[in-house]
C-alpha positions in Angstrom: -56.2 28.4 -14.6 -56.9 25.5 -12.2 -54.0 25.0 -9.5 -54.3 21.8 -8.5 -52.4 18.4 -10.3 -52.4 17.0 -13.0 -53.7 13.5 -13.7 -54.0 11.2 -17.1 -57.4 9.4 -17.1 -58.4 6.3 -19.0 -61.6 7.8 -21.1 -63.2 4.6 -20.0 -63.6 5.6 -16.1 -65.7 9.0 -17.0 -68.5 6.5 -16.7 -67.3 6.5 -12.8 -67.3 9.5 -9.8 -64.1 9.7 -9.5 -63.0 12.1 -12.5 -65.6 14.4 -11.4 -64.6 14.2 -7.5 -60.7 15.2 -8.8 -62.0 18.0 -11.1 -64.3 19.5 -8.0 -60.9 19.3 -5.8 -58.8 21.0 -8.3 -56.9 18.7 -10.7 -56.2 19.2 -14.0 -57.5 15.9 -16.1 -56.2 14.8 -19.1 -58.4 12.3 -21.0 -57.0 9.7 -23.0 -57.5 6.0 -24.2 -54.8 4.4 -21.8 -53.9 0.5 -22.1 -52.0 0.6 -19.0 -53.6 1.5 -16.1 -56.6 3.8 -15.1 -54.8 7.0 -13.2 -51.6 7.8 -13.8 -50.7 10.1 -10.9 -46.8 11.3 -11.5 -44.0 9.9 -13.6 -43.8 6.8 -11.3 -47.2 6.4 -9.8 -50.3 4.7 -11.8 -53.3 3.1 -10.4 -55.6 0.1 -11.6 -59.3 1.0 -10.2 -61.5 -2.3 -9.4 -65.1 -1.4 -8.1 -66.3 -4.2 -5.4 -69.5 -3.1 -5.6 -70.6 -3.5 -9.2 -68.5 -6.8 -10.0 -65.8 -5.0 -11.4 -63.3 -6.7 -9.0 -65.0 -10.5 -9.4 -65.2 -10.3 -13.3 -61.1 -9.2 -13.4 -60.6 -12.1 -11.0 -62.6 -14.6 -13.1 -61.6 -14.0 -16.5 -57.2 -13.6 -15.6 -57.5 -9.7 -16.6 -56.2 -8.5 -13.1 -53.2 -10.5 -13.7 -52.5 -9.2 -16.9 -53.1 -5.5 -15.9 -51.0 -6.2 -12.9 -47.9 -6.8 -15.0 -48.4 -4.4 -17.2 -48.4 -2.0 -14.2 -45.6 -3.0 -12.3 -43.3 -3.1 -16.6 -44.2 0.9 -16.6 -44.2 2.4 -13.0 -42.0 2.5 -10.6 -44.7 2.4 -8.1 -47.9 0.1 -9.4 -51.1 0.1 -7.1 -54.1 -1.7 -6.7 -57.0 0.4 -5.3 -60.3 -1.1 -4.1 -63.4 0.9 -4.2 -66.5 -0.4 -2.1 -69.7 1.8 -0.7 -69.6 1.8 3.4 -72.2 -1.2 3.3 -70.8 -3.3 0.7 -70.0 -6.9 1.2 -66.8 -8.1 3.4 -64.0 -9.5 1.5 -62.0 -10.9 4.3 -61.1 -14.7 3.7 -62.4 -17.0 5.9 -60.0 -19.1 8.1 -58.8 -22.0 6.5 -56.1 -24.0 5.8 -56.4 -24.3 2.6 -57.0 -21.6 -0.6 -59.5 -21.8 -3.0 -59.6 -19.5 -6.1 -63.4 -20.1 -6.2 -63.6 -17.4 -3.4 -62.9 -13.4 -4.6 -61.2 -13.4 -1.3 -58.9 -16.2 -1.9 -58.6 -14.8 -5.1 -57.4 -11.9 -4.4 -54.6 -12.7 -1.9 -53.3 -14.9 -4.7 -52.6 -11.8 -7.1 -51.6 -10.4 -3.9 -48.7 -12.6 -3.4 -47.6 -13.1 -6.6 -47.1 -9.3 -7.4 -45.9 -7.8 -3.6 -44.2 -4.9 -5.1 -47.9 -4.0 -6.2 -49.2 -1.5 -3.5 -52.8 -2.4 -2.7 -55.0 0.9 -1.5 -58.9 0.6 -0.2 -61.4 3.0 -0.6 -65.0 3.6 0.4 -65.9 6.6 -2.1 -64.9 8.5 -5.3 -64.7 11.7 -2.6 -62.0 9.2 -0.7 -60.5 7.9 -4.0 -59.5 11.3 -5.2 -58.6 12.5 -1.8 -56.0 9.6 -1.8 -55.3 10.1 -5.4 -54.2 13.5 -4.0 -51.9 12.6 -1.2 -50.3 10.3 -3.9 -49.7 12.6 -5.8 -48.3 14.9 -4.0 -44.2 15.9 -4.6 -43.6 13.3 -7.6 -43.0 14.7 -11.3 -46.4 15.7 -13.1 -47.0 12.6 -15.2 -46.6 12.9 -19.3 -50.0 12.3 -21.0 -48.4 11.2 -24.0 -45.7 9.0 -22.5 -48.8 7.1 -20.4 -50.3 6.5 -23.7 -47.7 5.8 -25.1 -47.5 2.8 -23.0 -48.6 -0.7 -24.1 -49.7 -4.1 -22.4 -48.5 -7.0 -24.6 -45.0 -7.0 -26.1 -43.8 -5.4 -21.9 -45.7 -7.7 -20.4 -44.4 -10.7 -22.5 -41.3 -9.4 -22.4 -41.7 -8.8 -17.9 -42.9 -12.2 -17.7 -39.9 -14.4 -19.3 -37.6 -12.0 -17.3 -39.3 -12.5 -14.2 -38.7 -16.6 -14.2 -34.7 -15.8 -14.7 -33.1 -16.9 -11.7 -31.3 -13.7 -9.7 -34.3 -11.5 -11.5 -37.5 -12.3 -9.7 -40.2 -10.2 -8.1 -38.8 -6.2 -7.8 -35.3 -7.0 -8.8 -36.5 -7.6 -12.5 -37.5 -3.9 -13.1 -34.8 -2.4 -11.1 -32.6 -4.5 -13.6 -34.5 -3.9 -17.0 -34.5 0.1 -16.2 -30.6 -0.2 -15.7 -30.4 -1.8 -19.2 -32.7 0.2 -20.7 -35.7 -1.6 -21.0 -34.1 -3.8 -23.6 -33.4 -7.7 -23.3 -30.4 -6.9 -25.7 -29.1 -4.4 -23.1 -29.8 -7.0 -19.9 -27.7 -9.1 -21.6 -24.8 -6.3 -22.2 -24.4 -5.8 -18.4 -22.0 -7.2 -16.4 -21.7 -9.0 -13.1 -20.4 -5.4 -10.7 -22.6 -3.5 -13.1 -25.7 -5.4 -12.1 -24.8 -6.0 -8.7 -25.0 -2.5 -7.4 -28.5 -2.4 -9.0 -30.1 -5.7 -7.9 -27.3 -6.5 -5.5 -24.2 -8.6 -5.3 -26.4 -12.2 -5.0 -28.9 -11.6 -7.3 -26.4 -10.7 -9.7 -24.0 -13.6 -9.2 -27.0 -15.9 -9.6 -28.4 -14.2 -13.3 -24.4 -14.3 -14.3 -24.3 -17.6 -13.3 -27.5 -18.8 -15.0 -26.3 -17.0 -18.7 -23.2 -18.7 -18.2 -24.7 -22.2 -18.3 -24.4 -24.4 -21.3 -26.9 -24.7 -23.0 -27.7 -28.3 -23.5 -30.4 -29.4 -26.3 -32.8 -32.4 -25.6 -33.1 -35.2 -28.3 -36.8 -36.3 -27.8 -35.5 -39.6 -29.0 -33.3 -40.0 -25.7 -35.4 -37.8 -23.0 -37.0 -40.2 -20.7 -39.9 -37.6 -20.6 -40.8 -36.7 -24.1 -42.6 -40.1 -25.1 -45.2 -39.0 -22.0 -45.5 -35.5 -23.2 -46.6 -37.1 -26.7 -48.6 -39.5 -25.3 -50.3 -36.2 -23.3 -50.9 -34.5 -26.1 -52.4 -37.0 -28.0 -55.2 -37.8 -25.2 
C-alpha cells in the first residue's frame, strides 16, 4: 500500500505531468470528472492549474473562464488557489509600468482577477516535479479530501448563488463565505441569522451593515415616474 496522500484529480489533467510526478512521489490519486477545480488537496484546499506555456492561462483569460472557475473555487474551499505553471525559459508575465490597465495584456489581465478575488492564493511553478512538490507541502496536516464530496461539487447554481451574496453590503470579498458556512450554505439560512449571531462570524460592522441593508424598505420603481427608465428604453431599442 502506497504511504503517501491522497489527492482527487480532474481526469482531464492526466493529459499533463503532474499526476504522474505525484504518483512517482507517493500519493494516492483518485481520478474523477471534477467541475470544480483541478486538485483537490485536503478538505479545505483545491487548486485551479493554468499552464503559461501552452496558452492555457491566455485562453481562460480571454474567454471569462478564469473568473468563473475562480468563484466556484473560493463557494467550496476554504482555501482556493491559483497555481501558475511555466518551463524555466518561458515568457515574462510581469506588467509593464503604466498608469493605466489594459485587459488586452495577459499581465494586466491577470492582476485584474487578482484583485477582485484576494482571498484566492496565487502559487507559481516552473515544473510538474515542483507542482507536486508544492502540492505536497500543501497538503501536508489538513484532512484527506473526500473524492466523492469534491465531485460532488458543482459550478453554477454556487456560483450564482456566491455572486448575488458577494454584492450584499457587510458580505463582500472573504466575509461572504465565512457567513454562508455559518448559515449553512443556504440563502434561507443567511437570512435566519441574527445581528450578534453574525457578528462574531464576520464581525460586529460587517454585520450591522448586512442587518441594516435587510432592514431597508423595499421601495418599487414605477417606470412611468423614474426619471431613468425612458433612457433605459430608449437604450435598448438602439
Amino acid at each position: 500500500a502506497r504511504g503517501g496522500r491522497d489527492v482527487v484529480v480532474d481526469a482531464r489533467e492526466l493529459r499533463a505531468g503532474v499526476p504522474r510526478a505525484l504518483y512517482e512521489g507517493g500519493a494516492r490519486l483518485a481520478v474523477e470528472m471534477l467541475e470544480v477545480g483541478d486538485y483537490v488537496l485536503s478538505a479545505t484546499i483545491a487548486v485551479e492549474r493554468k499552464n503559461v506555456d501552452t496558452g492555457d492561462l491566455d485562453s481562460s483569460l480571454e474567454s471569462g473562464r478564469l473568473w468563473a472557475q475562480l468563484r466556484a473555487l473560493r463557494a467550496h474551499y476554504a482555501t482556493p488557489c491559483l497555481l501558475l505553471e511555466f518551463a524555466a525559459g518561458t515568457r515574462a508575465l510581469d506588467a509593464r509600468a503604466t498608469s493605466t490597465m489594459s485587459l488586452k495584456r495577459v499581465p494586466d489581465r491577470l492582476a485584474k482577477a487578482a484583485l477582485e478575488y484576494p482571498d484566492v492564493r496565487l502559487l507559481w511553478s516552473p515544473s510538474a516535479e515542483g507542482t507536486a512538490g508544492l502540492f505536497r507541502a500543501l497538503g501536508d496536516g489538513g484532512a484527506s479530501p473526500d473524492a466523492a464530496a469534491a465531485v460532488a461539487r458543482r459550478e453554477g447554481a454556487s456560483s450564482r448563488a456566491s455572486r448575488f451574496v458577494e454584492k450584499i453590503p457587510g458580505l463582500e470579498a472573504a466575509d461572504a463565505r465565512a457567513a454562508a458556512e455559518a448559515a449553512g450554505y443556504s440563502l434561507a439560512g443567511l437570512a435566519r441569522l441574527d445581528e450578534a449571531a453574525l457578528a462574531l462570524v464576520i464581525g460586529a460592522e460587517a454585520a450591522r451593515r448586512f442587518v441594516a441593508f435587510c432592514r431597508e424598505p423595499l421601495v418599487v420603481v414605477d417606470e412611468n415616474t423614474d426619471p431613468v427608465a425612458p433612457a433605459r428604453k430608449r437604450a435598448r431599442k438602439r
